[in-house]
N, C-alpha and C positions, 0 to 999 in steps of 0.2 A: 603448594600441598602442605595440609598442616599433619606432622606426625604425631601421634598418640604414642609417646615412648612409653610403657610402662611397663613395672617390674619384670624380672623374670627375665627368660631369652638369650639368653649368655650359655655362649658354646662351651663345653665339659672341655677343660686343658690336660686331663689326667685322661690314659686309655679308657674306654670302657669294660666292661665286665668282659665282652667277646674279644676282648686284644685290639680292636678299632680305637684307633682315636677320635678327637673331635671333629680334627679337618676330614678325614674320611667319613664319619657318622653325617657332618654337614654334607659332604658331595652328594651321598646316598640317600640323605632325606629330599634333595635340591632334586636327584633325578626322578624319585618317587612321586613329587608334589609334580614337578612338568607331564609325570607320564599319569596320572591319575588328575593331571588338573583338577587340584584339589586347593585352590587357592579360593580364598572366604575377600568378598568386598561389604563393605560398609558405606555407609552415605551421611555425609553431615548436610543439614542446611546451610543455605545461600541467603541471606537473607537483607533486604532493606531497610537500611539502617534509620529512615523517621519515620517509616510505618510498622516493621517490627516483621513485614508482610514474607513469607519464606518464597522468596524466588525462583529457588535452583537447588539442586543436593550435588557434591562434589562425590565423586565415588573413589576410595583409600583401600588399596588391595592391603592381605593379610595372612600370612603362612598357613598353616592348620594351628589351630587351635590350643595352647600348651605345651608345644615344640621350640625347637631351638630357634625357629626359622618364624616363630609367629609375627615378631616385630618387623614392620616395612624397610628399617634400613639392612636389618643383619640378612632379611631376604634380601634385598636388591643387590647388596655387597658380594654376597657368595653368587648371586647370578652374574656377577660381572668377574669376579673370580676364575669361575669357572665356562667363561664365553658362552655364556646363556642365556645374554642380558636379552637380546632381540626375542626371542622368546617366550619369554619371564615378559617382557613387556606386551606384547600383543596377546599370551594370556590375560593378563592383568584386563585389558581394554574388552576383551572378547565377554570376561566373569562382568563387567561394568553394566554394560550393555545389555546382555542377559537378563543382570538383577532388577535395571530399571526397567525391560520391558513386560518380567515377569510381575513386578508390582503395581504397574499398569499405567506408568508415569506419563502426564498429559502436560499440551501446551496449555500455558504459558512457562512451565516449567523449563528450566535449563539447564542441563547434564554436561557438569565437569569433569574431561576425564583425562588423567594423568600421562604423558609422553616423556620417555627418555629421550634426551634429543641424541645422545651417542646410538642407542639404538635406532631410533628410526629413521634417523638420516641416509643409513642404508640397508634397512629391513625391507618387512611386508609393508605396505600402509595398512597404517593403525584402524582399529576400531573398523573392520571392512561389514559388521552386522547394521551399521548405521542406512547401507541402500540396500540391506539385503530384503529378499520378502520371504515370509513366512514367520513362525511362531514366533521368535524372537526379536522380529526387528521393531523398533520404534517407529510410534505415529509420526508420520510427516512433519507436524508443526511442532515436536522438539525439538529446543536448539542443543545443539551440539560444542561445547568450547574446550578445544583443544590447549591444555594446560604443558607447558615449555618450560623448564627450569634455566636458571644461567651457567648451569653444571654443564661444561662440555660443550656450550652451544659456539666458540670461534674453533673449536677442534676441525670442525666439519662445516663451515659457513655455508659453501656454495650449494653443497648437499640439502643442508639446514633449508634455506632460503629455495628452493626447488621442491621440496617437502610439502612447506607452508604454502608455497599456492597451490598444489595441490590438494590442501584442506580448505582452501577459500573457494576452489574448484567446487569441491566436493556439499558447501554448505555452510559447512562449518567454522566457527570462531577462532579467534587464537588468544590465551591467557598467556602472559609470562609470569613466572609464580617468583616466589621469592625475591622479590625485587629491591635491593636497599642490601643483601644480604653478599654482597660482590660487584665491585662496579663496572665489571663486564657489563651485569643487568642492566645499568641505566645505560650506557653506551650503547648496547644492541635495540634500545627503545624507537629509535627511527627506524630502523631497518626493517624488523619483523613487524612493527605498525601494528601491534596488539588491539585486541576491541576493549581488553580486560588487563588492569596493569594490578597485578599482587601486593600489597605491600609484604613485606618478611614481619614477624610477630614480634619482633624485638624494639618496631618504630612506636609499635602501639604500647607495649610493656616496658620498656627501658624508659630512665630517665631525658628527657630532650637533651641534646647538644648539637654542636655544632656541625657535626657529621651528620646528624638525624633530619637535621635542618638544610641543611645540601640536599641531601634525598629526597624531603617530601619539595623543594624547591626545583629539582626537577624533575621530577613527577608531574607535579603542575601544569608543569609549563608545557611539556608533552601531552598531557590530557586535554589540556586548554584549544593545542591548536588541532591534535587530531581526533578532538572527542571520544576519547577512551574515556570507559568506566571505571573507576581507583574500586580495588576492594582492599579492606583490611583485614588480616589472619590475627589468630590470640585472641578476640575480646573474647576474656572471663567474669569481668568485674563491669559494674557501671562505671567506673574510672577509666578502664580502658576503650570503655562503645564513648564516652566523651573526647578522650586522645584521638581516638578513630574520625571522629566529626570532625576535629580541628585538623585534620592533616588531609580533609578533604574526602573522605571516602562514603561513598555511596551504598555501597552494598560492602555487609559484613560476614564472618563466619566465626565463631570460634564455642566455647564454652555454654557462656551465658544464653545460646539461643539452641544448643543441642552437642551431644557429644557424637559422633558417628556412632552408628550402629541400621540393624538392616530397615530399609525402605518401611515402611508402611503399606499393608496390601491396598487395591486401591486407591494410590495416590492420586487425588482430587486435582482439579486447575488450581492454581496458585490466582488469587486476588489481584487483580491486573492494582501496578503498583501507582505512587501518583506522578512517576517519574514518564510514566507511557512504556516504552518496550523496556522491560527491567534488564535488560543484556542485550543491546542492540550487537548486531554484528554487522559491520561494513562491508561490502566489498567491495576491492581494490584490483585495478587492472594489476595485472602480472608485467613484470621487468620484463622486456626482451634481452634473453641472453646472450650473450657475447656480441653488443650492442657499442657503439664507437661515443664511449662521454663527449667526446667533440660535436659532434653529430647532434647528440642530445642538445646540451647548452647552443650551441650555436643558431637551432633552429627557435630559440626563443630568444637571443639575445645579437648585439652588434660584436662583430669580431673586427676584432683589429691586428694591426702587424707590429713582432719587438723583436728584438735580437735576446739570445740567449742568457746573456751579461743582465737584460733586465728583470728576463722572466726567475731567473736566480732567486732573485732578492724577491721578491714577491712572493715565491711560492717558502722563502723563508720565515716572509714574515707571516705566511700563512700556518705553518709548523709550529710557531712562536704560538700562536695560540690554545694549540693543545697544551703545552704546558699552563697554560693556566687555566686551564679544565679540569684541575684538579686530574682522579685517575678515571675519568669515563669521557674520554675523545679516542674516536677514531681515527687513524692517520693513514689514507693507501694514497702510495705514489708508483706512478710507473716511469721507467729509466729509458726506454726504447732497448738499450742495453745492457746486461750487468754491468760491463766495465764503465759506465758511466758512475757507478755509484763507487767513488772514492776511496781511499780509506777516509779523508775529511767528513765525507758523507756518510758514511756508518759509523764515525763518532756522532754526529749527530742525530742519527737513526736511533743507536744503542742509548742514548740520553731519554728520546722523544718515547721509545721502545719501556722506558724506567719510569716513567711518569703517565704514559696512555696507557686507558685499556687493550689497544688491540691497532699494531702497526703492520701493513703489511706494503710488500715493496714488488714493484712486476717490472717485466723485462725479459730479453731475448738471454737465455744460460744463467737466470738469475736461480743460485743456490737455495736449499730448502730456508737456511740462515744464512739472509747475509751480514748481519750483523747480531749483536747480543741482542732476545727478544724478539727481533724480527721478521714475520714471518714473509720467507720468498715465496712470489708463484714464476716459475719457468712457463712463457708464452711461448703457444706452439706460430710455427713458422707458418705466414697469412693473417693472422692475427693482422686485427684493423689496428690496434693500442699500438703494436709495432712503433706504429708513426707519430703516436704522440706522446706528448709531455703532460699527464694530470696528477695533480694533487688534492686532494681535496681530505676534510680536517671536519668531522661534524661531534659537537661537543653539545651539550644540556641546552646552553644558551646564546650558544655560537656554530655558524655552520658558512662554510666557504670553499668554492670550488676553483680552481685555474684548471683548462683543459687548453690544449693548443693543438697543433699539428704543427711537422716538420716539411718547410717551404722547399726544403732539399739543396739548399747552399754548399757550393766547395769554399772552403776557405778558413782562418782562423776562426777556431772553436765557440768563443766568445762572440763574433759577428756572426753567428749563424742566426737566421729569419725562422721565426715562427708566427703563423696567426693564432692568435687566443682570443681567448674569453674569460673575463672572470665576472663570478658570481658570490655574491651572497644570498642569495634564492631557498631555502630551504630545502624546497620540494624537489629543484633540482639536486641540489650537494647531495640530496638523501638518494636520487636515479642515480647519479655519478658512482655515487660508493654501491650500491646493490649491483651495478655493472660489474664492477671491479670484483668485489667479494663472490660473483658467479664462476670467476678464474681462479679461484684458489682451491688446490686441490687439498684432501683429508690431509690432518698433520696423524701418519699412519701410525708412529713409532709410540707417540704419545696415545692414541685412542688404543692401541693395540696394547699397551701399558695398562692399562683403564681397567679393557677385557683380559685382562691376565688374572 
């Protein structure tokens, strides 16, 4: 989402005239704008970046007009303020939807429209005029691309990841926006399997480095195998739609090809581009939840038998390589037990925890943390994972899974028997971890922080 900050919008810090302050004048203008749904959307082009050809308009909600609350962040901030983000958000989508079917938006065109992932993870579903029939709903053959920031999105995975197929359900695309802008973003690239990967404006307007150059490296390599379309945010300049070409991107937005403001009545088919579908949208079978990683890998690969003492080291050295993932690898291990996991092992956790984006560790009475950074899920009791031992580690340009099951040995710790499997498979390490991340429940304390 690109934000148009300009002037102005800045909450009064001195009372007002009537003895209110500013935080109360914001509440009061925040309940008036939800209850009068008086929230204004805009539309920028989407456009193809070597034929110039406008593809798609992005829709960018906007206060009333001259108020405090006009600018998108100081509105979305005080909605989440004052727990009224889920709200604030499914207005926002509802005014989208609206404005592009009152301006009479046709296919080929493709309507991007904006999701808080804290809110909709456990909201309404979003944008529900998209099947509706009558005045407002959109012709059939708009697509529809559901736009996901990296704000929030490991707060709530499992929710997250339950959401998204049901928008792939439903039709609909999925963008991850800001992408380069936290490296959450690149690390959640396999999981959510975007059709539409955002760059952040800063790849395209900052000078290249070495950090810039990681990003659009894996970017790449994600678009490469899953054929996502790269878009870039910010071109202003013909310098920046040249930056935008070298980093790969296909379709652009920014500046130089329109600044948002309302639709066009009217709006015509867009010029079929020379790429063929200008915004393909995939669709991907849905993860079976609470699905046994064992099971998964096994049924595609040889399993063999090792004792414990081996599978150790292995899935160490599997660990090993998040660390040199720089901060966008994912780490989920399950213990069968907490008290399997060490203190030895939560120094290692809390290292792995300091350098991954996103570690998360499962097992029978495993604590919300069990160690610095890492997030516990307590498996309920039946649980098939019960039984086993998986690790798996999926990074930009590395992905590796060890799954095993417990042979059920009595005897010293170290000689216990497990069958595994290990892989380096992608498709699978990416099933493995989407099983996993279905078991993890909201991190409440933090999202509830969020909505405060």
């Amino acid at each position: 989402m690109t934000v148009d900050v300009r002037p102005g919008g800045v909450l009064p810090t001195a009372p007002h005239q009537d003895g209110r302050s500013g935080a109360q004048l914001e509440r009061a203008l925040l309940a008036d704008l939800l209850a009068t749904r008086s929230v204004q959307t805009v539309y920028q082009p989407v456009v193809e970046l070597d034929t110039g050809s406008v593809v798609g308009y992005e829709a960018l909600s906007r206060g009333p007009s001259g108020s405090a609350l006009e600018r998108p962040d100081l509105l979305f901030a005080a909605a989440r303020r004052e727990r009224e983000l889920p709200r604030l958000d499914l207005l926002c989508q509802t005014a989208a939807m609206r404005g592009a079917s009152k301006a009479g938006l046709h296919a080929p065109c493709t309507l991007f429209v904006n999701v808080e992932p804290e809110a909709s993870a456990k909201g309404p579903l979003p944008v529900p005029l998209r099947s509706a029939r009558g005045p407002h709903s959109l012709g059939p053959d708009v697509r529809v691309i559901v736009e996901l920031t990296e704000r929030a999105l490991t707060d709530r995975p499992a929710q997250l990841l339950r959401r998204v197929e049901t928008f792939r359900a439903a039709g609909w695309g999925i963008a991850l926006d800001d992408v380069g802008a936290d490296p959450g973003s690149l690390a959640l690239l396999p999981l959510l399997r975007p059709d539409v990967i955002k760059l952040d404006l800063r790849l395209v307007q900052d000078r290249p480095d070495a950090g810039i150059a990681r990003i659009v490296n894996a970017v790449n390599a994600e678009a490469e195998r899953s054929g996502a379309v790269v878009l870039a945010e910010g071109i202003e300049t013909t310098r920046h739609l040249a930056v935008a070409r070298s980093l790969g991107a296909v379709l652009g937005q920014g500046w130089l090809f329109g600044r948002p403001a309302p639709l066009p009545a009217l709006t015509r088919p867009a010029a079929a581009p020379r790429s063929g579908a200008p915004v393909p949208i995939t669709h991907r079978a849905a993860t079976p939840e609470g699905g046994s990683p064992f099971e998964l890998v096994a049924a595609h690969r040889p399993v063999r038998q090792a004792t414990k003492s081996l599978l150790l080291e292995v899935s160490k050295h599997l660990e090993s390589q998040a660390l040199s993932s720089s901060s966008s690898a994912v780490v989920l291990s399950t213990f069968q037990d907490a008290a399997h996991m060490t203190a030895a092992t939560a120094r290692r956790y809390a290292e792995l925890a300091a350098r991954a984006a996103f570690v998360g560790a499962f097992g029978a009475g495993m604590p919300d943390v069990p160690a610095s950074g890492v997030r516990g899920a307590a498996l309920d009791a039946g649980d098939v994972v019960l039984s086993e031992w998986d690790v798996v580690v999926l990074g930009p340009h590395f992905a590796g899974a060890l799954v095993s099951r417990d042979l059920g040995d009595h005897g010293p710790d170290a000689h216990r028997r497990f069958e595994y499997v290990l892989t380096h498979d992608r498709e699978l390490a990416v099933e493995v971890a989407c099983r996993l991340m279905t078991r993890i429940r909201p991190e409440t304390a933090r999202a509830d922080s969020q909505l405060a």
